[in-house]
Gaussian input, Z-matrix of N, CA and C with variables (Angstrom, degrees):
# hf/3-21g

backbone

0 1
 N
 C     1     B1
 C     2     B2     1     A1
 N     3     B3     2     A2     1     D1
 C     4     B4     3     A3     2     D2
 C     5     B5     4     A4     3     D3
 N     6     B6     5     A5     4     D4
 C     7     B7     6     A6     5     D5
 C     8     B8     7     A7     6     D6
 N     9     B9     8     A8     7     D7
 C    10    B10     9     A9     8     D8
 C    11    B11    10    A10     9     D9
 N    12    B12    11    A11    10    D10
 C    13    B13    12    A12    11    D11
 C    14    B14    13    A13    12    D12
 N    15    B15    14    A14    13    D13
 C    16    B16    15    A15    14    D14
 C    17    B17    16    A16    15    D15
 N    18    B18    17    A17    16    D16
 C    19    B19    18    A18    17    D17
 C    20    B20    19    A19    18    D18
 N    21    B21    20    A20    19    D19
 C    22    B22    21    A21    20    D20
 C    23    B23    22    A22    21    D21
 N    24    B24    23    A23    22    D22
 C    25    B25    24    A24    23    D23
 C    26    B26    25    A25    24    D24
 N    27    B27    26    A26    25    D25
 C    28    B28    27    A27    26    D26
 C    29    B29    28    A28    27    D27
 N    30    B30    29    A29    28    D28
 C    31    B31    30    A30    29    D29
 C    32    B32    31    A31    30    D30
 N    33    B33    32    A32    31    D31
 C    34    B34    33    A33    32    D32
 C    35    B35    34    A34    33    D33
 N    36    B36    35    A35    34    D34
 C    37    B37    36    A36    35    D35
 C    38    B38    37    A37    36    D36
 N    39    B39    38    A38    37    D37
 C    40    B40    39    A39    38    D38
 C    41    B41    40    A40    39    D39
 N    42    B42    41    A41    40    D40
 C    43    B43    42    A42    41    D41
 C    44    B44    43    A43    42    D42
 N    45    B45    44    A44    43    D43
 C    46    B46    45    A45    44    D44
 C    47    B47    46    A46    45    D45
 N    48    B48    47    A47    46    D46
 C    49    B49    48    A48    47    D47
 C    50    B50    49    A49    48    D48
 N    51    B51    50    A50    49    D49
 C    52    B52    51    A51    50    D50
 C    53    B53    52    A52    51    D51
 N    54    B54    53    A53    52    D52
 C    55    B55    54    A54    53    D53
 C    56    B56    55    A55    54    D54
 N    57    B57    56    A56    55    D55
 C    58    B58    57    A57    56    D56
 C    59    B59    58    A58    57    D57
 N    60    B60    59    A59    58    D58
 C    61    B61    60    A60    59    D59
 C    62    B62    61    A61    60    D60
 N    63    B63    62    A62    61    D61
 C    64    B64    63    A63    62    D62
 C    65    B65    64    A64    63    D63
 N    66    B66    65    A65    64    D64
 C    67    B67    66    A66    65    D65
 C    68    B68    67    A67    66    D66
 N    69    B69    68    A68    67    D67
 C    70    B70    69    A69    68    D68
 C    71    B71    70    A70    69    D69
 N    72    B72    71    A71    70    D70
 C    73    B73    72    A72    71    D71
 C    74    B74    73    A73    72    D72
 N    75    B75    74    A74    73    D73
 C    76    B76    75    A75    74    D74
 C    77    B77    76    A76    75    D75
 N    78    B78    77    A77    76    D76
 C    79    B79    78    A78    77    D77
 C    80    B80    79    A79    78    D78
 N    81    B81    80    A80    79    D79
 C    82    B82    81    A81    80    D80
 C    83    B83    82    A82    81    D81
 N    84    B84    83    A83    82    D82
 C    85    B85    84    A84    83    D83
 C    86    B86    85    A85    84    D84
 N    87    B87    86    A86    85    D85
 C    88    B88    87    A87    86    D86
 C    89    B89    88    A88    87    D87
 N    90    B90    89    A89    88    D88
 C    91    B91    90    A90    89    D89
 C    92    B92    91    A91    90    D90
 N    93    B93    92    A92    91    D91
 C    94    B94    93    A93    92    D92
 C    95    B95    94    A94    93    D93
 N    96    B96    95    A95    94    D94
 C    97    B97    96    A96    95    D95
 C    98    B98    97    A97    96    D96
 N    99    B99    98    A98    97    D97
 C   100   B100    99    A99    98    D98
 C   101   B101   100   A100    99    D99
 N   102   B102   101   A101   100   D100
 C   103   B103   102   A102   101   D101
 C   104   B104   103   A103   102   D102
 N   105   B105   104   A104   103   D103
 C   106   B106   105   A105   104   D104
 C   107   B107   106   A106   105   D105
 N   108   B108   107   A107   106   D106
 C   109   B109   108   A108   107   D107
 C   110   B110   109   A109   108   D108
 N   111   B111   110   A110   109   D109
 C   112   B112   111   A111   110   D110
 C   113   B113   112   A112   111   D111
 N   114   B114   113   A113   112   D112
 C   115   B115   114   A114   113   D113
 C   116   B116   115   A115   114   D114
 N   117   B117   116   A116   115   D115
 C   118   B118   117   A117   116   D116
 C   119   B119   118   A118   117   D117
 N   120   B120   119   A119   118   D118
 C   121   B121   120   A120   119   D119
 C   122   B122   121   A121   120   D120
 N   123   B123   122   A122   121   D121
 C   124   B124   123   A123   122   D122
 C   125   B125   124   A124   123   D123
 N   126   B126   125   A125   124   D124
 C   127   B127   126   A126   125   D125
 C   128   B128   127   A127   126   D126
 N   129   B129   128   A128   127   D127
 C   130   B130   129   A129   128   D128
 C   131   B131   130   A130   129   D129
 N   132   B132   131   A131   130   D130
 C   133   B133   132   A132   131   D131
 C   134   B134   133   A133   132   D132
 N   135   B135   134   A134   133   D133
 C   136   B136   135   A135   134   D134
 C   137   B137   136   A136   135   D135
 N   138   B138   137   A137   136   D136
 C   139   B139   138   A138   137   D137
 C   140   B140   139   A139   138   D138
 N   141   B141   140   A140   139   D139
 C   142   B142   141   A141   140   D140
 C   143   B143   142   A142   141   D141
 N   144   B144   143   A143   142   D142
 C   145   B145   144   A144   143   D143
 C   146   B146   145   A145   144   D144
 N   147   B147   146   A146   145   D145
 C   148   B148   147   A147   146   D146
 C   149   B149   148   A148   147   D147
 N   150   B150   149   A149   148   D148
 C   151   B151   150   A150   149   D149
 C   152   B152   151   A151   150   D150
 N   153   B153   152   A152   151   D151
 C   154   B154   153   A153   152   D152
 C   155   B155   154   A154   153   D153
 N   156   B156   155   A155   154   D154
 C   157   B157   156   A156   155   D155
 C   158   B158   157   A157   156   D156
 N   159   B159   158   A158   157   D157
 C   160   B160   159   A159   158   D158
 C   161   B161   160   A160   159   D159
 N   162   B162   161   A161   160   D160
 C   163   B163   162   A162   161   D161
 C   164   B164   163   A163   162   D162
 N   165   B165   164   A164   163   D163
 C   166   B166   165   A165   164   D164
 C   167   B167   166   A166   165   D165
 N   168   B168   167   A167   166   D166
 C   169   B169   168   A168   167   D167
 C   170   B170   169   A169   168   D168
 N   171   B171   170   A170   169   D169
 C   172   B172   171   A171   170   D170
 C   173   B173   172   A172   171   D171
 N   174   B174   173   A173   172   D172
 C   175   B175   174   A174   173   D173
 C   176   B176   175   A175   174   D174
 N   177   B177   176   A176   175   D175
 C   178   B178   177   A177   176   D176
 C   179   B179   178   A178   177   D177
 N   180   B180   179   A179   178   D178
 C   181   B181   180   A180   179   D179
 C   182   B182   181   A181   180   D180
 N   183   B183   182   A182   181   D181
 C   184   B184   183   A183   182   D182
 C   185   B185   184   A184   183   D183
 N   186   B186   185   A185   184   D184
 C   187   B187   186   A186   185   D185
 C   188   B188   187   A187   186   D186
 N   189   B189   188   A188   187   D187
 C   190   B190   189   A189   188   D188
 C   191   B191   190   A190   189   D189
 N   192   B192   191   A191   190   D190
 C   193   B193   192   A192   191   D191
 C   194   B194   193   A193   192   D192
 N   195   B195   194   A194   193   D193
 C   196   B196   195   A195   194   D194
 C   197   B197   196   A196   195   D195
 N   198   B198   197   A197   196   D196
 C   199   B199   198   A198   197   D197
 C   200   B200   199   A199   198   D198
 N   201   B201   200   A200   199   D199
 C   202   B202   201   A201   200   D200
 C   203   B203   202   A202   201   D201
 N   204   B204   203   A203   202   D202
 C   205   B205   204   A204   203   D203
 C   206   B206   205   A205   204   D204
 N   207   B207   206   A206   205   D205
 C   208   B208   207   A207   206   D206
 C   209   B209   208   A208   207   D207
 N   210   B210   209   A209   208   D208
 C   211   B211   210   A210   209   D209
 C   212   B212   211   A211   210   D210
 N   213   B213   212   A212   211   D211
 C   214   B214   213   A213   212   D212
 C   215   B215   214   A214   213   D213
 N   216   B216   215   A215   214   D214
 C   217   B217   216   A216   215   D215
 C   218   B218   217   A217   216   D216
 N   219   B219   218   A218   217   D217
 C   220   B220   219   A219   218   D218
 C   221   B221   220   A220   219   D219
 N   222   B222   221   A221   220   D220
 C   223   B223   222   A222   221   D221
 C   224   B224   223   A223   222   D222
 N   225   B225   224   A224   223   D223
 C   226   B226   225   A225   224   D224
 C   227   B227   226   A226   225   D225
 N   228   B228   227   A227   226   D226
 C   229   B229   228   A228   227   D227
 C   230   B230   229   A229   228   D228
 N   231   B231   230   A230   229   D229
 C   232   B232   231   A231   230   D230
 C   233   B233   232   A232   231   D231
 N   234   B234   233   A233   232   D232
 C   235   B235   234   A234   233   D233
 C   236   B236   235   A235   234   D234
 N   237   B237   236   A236   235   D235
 C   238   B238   237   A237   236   D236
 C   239   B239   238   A238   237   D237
 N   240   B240   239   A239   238   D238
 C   241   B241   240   A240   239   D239
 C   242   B242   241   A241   240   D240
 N   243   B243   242   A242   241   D241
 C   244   B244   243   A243   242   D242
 C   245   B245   244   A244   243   D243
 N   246   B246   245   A245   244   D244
 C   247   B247   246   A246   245   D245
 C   248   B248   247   A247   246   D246
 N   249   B249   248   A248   247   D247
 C   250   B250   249   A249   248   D248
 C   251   B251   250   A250   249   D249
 N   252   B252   251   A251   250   D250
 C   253   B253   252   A252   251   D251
 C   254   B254   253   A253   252   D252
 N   255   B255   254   A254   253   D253
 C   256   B256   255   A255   254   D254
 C   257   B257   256   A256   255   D255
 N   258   B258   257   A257   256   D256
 C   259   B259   258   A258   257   D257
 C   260   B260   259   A259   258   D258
 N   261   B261   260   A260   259   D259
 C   262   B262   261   A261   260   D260
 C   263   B263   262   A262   261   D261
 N   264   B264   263   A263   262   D262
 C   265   B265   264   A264   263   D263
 C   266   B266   265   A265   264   D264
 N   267   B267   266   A266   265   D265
 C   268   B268   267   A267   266   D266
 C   269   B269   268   A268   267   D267
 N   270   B270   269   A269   268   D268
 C   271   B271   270   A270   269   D269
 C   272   B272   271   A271   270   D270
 N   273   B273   272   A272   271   D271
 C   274   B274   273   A273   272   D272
 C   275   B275   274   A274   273   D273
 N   276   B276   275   A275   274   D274
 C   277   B277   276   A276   275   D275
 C   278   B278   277   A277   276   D276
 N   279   B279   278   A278   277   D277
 C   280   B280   279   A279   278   D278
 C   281   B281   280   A280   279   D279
 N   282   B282   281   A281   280   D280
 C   283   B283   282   A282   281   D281
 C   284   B284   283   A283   282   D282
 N   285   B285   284   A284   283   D283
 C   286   B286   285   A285   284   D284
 C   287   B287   286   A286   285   D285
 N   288   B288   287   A287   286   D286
 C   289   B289   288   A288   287   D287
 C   290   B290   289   A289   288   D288
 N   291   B291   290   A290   289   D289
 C   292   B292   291   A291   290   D290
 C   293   B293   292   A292   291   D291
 N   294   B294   293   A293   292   D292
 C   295   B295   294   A294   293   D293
 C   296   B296   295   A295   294   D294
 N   297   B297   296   A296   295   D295
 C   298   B298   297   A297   296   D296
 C   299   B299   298   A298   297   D297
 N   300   B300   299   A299   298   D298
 C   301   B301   300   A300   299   D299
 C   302   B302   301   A301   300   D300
 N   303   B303   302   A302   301   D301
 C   304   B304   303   A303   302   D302
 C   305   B305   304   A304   303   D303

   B1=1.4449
   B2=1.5253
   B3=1.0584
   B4=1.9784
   B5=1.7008
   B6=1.8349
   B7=1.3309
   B8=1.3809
   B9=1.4482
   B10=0.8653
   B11=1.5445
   B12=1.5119
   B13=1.5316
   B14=1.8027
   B15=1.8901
   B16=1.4536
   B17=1.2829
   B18=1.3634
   B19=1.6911
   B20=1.9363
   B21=1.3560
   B22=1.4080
   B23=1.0971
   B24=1.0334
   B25=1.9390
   B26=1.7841
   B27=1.3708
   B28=1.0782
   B29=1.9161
   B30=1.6498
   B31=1.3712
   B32=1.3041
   B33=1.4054
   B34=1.4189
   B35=1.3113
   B36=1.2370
   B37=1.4577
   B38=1.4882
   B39=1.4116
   B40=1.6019
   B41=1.2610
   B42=1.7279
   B43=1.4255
   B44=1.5164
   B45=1.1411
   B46=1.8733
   B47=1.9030
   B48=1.3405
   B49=1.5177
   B50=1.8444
   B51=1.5041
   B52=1.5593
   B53=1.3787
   B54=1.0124
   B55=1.6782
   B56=1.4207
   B57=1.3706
   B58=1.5606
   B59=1.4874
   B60=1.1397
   B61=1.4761
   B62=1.5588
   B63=1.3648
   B64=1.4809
   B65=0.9623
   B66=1.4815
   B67=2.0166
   B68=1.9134
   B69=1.0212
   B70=1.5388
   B71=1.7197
   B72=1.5768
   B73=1.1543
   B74=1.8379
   B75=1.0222
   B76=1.4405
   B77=1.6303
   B78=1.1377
   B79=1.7120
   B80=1.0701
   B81=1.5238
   B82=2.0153
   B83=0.8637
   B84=1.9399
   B85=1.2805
   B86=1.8484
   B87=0.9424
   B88=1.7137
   B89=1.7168
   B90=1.0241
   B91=1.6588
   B92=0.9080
   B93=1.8518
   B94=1.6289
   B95=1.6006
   B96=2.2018
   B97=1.1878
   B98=1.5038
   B99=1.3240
   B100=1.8950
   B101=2.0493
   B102=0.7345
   B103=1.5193
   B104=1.6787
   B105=1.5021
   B106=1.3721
   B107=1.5606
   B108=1.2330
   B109=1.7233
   B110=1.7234
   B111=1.2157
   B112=1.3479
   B113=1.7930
   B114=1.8287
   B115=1.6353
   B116=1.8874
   B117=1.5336
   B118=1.7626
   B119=1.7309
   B120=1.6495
   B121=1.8506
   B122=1.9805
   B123=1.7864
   B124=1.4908
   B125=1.6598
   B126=1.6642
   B127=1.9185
   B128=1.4981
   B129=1.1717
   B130=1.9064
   B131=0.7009
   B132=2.0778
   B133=1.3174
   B134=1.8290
   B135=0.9413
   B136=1.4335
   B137=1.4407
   B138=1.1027
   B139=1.7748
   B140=1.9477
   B141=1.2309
   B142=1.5514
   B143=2.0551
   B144=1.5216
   B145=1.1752
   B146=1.5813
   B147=1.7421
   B148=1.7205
   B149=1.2521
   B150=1.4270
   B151=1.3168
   B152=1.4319
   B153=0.9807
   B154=1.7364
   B155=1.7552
   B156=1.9048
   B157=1.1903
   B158=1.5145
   B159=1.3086
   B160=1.5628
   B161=1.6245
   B162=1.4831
   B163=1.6931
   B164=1.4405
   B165=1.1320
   B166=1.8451
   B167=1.6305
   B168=1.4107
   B169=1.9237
   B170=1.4899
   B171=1.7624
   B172=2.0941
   B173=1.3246
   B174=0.9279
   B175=1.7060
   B176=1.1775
   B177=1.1543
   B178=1.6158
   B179=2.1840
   B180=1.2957
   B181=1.9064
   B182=1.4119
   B183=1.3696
   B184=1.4027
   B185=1.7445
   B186=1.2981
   B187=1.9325
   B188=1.4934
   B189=1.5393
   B190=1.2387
   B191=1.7863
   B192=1.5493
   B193=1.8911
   B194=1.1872
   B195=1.3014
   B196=1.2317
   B197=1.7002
   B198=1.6607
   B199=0.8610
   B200=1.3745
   B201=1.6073
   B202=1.2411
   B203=2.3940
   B204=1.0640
   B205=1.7389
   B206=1.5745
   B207=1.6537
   B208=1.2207
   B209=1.4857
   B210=1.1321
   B211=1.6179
   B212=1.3234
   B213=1.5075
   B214=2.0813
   B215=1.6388
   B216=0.9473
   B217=1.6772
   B218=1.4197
   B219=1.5091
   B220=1.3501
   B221=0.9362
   B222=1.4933
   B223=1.3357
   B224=1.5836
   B225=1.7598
   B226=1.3317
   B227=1.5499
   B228=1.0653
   B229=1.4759
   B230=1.6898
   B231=1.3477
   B232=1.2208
   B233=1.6011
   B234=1.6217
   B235=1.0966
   B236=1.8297
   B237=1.2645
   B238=1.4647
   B239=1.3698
   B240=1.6918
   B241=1.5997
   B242=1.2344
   B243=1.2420
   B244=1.8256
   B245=1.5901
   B246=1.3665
   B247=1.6168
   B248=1.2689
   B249=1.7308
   B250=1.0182
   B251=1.3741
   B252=1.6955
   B253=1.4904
   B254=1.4997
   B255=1.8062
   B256=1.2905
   B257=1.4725
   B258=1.1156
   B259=2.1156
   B260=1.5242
   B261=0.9495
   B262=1.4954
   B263=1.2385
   B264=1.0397
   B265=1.6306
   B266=1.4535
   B267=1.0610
   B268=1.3101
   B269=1.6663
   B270=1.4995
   B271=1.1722
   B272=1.1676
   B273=1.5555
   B274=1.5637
   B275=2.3285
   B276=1.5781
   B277=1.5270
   B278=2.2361
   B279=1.1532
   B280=1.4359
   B281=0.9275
   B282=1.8525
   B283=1.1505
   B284=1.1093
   B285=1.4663
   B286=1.0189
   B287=1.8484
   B288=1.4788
   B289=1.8981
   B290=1.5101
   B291=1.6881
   B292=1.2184
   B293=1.3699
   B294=1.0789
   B295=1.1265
   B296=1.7081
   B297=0.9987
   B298=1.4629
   B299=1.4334
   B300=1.1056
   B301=1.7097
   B302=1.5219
   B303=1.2792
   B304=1.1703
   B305=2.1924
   A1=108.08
   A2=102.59
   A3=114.80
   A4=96.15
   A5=101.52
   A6=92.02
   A7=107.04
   A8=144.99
   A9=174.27
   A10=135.61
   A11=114.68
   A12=99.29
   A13=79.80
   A14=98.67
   A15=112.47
   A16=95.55
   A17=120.10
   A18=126.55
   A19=119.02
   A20=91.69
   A21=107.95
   A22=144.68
   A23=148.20
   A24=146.29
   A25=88.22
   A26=92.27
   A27=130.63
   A28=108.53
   A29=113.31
   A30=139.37
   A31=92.56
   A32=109.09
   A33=123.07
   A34=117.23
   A35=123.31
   A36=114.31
   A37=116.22
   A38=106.55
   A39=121.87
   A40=91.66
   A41=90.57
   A42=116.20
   A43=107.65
   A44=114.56
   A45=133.09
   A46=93.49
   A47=111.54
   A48=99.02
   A49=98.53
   A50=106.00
   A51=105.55
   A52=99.08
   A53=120.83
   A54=108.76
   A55=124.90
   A56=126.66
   A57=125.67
   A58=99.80
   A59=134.60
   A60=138.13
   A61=118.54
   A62=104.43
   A63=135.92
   A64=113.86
   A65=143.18
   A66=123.88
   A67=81.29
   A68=139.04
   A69=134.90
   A70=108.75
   A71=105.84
   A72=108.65
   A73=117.88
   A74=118.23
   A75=104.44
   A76=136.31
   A77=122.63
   A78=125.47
   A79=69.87
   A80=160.37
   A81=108.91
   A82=132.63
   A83=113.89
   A84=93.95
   A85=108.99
   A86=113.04
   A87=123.39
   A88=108.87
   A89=129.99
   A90=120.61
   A91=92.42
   A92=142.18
   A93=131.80
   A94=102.96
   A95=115.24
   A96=101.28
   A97=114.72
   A98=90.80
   A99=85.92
   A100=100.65
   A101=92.26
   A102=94.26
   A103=114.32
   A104=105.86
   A105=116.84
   A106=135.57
   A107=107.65
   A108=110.57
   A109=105.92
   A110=107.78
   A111=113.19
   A112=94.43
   A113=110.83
   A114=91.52
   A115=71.92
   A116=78.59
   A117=95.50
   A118=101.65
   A119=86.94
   A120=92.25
   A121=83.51
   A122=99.98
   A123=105.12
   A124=102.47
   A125=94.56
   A126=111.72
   A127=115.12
   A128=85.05
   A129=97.09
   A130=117.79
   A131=151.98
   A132=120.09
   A133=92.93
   A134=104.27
   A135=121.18
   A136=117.52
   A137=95.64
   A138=116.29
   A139=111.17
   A140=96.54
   A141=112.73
   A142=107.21
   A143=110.83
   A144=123.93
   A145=76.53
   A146=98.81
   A147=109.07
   A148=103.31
   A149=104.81
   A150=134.30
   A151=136.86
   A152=126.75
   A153=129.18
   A154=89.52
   A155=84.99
   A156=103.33
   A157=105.82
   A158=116.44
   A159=142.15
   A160=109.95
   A161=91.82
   A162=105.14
   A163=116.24
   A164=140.38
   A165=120.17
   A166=76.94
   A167=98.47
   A168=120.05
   A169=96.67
   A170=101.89
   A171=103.31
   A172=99.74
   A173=116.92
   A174=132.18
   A175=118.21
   A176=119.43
   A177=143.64
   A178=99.90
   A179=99.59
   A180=92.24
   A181=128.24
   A182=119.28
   A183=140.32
   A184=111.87
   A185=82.02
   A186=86.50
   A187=124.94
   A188=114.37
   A189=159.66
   A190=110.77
   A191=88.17
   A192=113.01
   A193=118.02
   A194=125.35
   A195=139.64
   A196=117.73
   A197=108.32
   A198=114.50
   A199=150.34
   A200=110.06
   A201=130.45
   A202=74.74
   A203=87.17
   A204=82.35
   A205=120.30
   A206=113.68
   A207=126.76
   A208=109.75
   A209=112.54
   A210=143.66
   A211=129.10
   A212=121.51
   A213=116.93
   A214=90.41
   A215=114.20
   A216=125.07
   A217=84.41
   A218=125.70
   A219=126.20
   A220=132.92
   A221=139.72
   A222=146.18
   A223=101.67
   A224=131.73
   A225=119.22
   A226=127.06
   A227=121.03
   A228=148.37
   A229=114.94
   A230=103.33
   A231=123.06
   A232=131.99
   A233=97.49
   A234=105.29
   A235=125.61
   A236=104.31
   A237=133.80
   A238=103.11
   A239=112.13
   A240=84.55
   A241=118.22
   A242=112.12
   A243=119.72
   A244=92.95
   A245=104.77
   A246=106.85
   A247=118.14
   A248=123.45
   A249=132.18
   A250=108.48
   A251=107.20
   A252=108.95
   A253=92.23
   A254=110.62
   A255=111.24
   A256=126.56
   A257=100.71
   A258=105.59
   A259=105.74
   A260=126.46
   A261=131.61
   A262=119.63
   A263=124.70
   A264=119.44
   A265=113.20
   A266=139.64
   A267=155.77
   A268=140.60
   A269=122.68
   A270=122.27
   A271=143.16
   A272=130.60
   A273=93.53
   A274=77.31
   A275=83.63
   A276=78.90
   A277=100.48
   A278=108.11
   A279=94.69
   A280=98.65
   A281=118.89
   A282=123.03
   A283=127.72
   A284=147.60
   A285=143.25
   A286=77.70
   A287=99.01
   A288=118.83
   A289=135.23
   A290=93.25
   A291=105.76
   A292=101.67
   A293=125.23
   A294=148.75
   A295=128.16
   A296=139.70
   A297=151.99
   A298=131.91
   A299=105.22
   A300=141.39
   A301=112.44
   A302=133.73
   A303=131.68
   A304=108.90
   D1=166.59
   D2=-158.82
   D3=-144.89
   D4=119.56
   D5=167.81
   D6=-112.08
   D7=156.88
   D8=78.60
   D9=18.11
   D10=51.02
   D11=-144.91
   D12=-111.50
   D13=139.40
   D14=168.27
   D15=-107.29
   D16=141.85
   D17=149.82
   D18=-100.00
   D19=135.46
   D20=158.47
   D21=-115.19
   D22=130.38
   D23=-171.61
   D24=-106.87
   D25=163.29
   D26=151.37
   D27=64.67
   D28=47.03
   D29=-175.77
   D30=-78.56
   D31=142.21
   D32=146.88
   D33=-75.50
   D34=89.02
   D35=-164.35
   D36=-48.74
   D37=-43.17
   D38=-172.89
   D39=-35.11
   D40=-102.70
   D41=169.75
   D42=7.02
   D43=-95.41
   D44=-173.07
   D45=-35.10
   D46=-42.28
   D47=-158.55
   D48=-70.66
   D49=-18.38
   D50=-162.88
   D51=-92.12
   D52=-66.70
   D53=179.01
   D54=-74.25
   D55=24.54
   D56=-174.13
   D57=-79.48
   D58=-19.38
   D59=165.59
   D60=-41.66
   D61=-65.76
   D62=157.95
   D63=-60.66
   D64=-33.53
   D65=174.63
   D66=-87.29
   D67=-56.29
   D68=178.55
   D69=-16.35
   D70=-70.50
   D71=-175.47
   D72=-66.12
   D73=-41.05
   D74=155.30
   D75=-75.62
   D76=7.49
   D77=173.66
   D78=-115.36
   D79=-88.48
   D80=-133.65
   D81=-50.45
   D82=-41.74
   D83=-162.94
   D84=-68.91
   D85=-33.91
   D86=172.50
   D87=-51.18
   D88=-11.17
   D89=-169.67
   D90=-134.58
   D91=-19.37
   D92=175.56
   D93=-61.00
   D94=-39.10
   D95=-165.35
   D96=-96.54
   D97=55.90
   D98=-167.36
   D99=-104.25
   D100=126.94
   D101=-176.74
   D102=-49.94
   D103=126.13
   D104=-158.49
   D105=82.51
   D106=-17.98
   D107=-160.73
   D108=-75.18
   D109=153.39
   D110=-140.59
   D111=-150.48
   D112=1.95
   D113=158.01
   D114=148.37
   D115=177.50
   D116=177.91
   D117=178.06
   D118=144.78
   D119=-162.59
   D120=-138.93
   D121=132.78
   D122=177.14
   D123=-124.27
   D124=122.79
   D125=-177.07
   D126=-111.48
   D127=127.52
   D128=-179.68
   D129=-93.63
   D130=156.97
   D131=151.87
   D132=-134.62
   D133=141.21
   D134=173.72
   D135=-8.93
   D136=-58.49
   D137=173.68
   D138=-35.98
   D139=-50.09
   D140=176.30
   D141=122.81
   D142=17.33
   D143=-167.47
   D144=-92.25
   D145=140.53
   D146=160.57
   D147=-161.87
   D148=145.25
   D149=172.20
   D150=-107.53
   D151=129.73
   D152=-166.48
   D153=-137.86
   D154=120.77
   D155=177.36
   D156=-129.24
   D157=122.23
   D158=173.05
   D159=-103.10
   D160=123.62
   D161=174.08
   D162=-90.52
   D163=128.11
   D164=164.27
   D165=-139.42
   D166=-178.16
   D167=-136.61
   D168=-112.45
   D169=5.73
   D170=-175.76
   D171=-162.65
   D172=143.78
   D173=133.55
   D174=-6.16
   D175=-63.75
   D176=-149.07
   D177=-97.72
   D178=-61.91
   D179=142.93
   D180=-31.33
   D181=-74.99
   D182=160.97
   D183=-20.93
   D184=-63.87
   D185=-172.78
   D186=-71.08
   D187=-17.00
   D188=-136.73
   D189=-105.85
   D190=-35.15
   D191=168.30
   D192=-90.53
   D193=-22.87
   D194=176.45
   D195=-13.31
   D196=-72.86
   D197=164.35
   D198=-49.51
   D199=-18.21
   D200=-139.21
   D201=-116.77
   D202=-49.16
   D203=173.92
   D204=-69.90
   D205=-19.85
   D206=-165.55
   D207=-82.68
   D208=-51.82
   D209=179.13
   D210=-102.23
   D211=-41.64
   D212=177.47
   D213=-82.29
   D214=-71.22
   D215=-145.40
   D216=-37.71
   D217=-85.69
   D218=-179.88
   D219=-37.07
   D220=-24.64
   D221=169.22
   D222=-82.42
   D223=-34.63
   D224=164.74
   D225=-90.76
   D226=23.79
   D227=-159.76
   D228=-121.30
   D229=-57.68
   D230=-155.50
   D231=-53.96
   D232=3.10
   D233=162.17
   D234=-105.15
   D235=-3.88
   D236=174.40
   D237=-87.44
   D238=-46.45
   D239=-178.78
   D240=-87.81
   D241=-11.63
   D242=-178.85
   D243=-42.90
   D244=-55.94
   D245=-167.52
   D246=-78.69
   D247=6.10
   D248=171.93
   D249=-74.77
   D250=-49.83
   D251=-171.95
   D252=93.59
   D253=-170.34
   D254=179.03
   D255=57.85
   D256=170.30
   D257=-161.84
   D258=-148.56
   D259=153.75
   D260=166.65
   D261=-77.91
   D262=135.11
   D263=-176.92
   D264=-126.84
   D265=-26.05
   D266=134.84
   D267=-84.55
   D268=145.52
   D269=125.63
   D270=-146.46
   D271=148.73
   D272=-147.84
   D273=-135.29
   D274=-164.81
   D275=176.55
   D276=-145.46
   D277=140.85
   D278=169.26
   D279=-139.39
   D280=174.23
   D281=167.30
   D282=-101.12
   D283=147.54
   D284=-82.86
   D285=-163.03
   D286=95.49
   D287=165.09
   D288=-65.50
   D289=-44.47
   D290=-174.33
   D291=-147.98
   D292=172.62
   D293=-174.69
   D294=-165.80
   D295=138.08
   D296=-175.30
   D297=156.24
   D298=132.52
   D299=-156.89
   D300=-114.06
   D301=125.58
   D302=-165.11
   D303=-100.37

């Protein structure tokens, strides 16, 4: 498995904490049908640092979304993140050791 982790600075945390319901409901259905994907977890930290981490089951999955994070998300988003504030500054990819869910 392959996670997918983007970083961001400079979140409105508020903001992000109030409408994440609403960017939620529009990125699943768009990232459930992405070939391979296998889950996704989004972390805030006070500071305004956040992370969105996407699982799919390959490399080749992984690389495969690229576009779909590069170009849809932001074009169906883009009024959520305006009000997010903040920028992306990373993305990277690792592989995925462990895993567990309580």
């Amino acid at each position: 498995m392959v996670a997918r982790v983007a970083s961001f600075e400079g979140i409105e945390v508020q903001e992000a904490e109030r409408t994440m319901g609403e960017a939620d409901a529009r990125i699943r259905p768009i990232v459930a049908g992405l070939a391979g994907y296998r889950g996704r977890l989004d972390l805030i930290a006070d500071d305004g640092k956040m992370m969105s981490v996407t699982l799919f089951d390959s490399e080749e999955s992984a690389q495969a979304a690229e576009p779909t994070f590069d170009e849809e998300l932001p074009r169906r988003l883009g009024d959520l993140f305006a009000s997010w504030s903040g920028r992306r500054v990373s993305v990277e990819r690792y592989n995925v050791l462990a895993e567990s869910r309580a």
